[in-house]
DSSP file (Angstrom, degrees, kcal/mol; ACC not computed):
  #  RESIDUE AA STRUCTURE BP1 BP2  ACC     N-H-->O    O-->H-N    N-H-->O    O-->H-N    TCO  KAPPA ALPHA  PHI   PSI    X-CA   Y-CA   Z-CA
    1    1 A X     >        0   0    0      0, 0.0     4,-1.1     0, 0.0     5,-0.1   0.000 360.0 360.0 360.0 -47.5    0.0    0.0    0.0
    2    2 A X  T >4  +     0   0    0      1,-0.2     3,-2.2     2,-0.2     4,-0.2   0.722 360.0  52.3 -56.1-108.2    2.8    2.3    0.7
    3    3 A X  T 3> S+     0   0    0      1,-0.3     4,-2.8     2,-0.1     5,-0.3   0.470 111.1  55.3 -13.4 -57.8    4.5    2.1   -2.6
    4    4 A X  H 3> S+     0   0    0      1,-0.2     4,-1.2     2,-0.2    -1,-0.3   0.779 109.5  44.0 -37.4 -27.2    0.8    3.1   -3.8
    5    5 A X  H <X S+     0   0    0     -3,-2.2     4,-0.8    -4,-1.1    -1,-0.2   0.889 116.0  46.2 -79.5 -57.9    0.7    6.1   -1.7
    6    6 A X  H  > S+     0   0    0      2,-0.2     4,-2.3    -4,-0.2     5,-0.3   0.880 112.7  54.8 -53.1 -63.8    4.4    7.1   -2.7
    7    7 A X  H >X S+     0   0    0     -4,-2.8     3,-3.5     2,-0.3     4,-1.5   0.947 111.4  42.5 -50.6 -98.1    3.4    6.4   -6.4
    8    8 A X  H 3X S+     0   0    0     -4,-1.2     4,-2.4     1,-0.3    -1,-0.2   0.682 107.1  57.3 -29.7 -35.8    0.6    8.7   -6.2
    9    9 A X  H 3X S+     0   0    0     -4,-0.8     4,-1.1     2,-0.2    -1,-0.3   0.693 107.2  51.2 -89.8   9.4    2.2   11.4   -4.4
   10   10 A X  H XX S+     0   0    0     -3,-3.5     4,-1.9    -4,-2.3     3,-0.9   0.928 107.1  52.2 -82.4 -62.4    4.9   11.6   -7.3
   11   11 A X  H 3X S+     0   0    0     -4,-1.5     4,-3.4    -5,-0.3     5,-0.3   0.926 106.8  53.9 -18.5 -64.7    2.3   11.8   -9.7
   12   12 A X  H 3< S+     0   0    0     -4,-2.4     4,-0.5    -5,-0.3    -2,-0.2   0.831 114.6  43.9 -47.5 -39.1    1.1   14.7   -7.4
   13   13 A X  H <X S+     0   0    0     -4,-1.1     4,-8.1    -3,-0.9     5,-0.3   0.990 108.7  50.4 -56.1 -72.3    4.4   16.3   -7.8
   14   14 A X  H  X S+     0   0    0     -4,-1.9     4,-1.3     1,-0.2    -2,-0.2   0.779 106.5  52.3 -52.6 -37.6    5.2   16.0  -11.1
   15   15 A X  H  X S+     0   0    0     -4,-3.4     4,-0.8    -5,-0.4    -1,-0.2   0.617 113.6  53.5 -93.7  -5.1    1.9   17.4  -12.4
   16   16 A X  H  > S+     0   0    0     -4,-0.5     4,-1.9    -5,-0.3     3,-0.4   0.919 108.8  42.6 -66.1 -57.1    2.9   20.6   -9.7
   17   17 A X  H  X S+     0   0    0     -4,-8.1     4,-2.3     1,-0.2    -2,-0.2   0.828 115.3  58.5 -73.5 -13.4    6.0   21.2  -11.0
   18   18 A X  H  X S+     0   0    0     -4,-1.3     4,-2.6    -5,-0.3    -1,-0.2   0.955 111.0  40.1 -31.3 -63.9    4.0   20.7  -14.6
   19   19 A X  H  X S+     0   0    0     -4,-0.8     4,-2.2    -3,-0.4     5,-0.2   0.779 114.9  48.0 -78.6 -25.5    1.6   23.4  -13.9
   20   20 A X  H  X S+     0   0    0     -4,-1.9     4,-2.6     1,-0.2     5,-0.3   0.960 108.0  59.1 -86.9 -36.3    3.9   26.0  -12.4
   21   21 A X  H  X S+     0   0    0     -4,-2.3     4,-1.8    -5,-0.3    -2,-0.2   0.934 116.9  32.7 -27.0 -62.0    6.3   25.4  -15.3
   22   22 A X  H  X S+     0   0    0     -4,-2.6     4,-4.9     1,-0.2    -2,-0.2   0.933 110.8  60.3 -52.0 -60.7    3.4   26.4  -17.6
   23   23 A X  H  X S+     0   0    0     -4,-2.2     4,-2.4     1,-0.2    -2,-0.2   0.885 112.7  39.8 -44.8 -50.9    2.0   28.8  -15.4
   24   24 A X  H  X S+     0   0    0     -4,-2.6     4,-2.0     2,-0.2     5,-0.2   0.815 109.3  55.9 -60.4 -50.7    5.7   30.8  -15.6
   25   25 A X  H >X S+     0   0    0     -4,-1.8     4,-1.7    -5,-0.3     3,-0.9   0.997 112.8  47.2 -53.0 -63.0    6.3   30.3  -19.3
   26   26 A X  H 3X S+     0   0    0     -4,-4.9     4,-1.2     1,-0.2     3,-0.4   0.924 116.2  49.5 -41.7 -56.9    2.3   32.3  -19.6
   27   27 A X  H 3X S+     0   0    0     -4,-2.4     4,-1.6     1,-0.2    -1,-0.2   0.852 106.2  47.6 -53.2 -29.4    3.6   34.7  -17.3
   28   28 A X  H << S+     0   0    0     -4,-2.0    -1,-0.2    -3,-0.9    -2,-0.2   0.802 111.0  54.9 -68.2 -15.6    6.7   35.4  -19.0
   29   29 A X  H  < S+     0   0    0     -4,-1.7    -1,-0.2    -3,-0.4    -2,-0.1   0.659 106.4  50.3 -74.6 -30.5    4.8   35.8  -22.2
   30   30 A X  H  <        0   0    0     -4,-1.2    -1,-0.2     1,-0.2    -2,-0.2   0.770 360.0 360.0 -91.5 -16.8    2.5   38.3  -20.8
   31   31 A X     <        0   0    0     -4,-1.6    -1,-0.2    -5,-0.1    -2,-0.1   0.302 360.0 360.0 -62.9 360.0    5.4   40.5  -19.3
């Protein structure tokens, strides 16, 4: 179950640093 948990919160990670990636590129764009 732990590996499941672990697993999930990397997912959870990865699709943060995703979104703030994006999010930063839009800002720089709008500057």
């Amino acid at each position: 179950m732990s590996g499941v948990v672990a697993y999930v919160l990397y997912l959870g990670a990865a699709y943060a640093v995703a979104v703030g990636l994006f999010l930063t590129l839009r800002a720089v764009k709008l500057i």
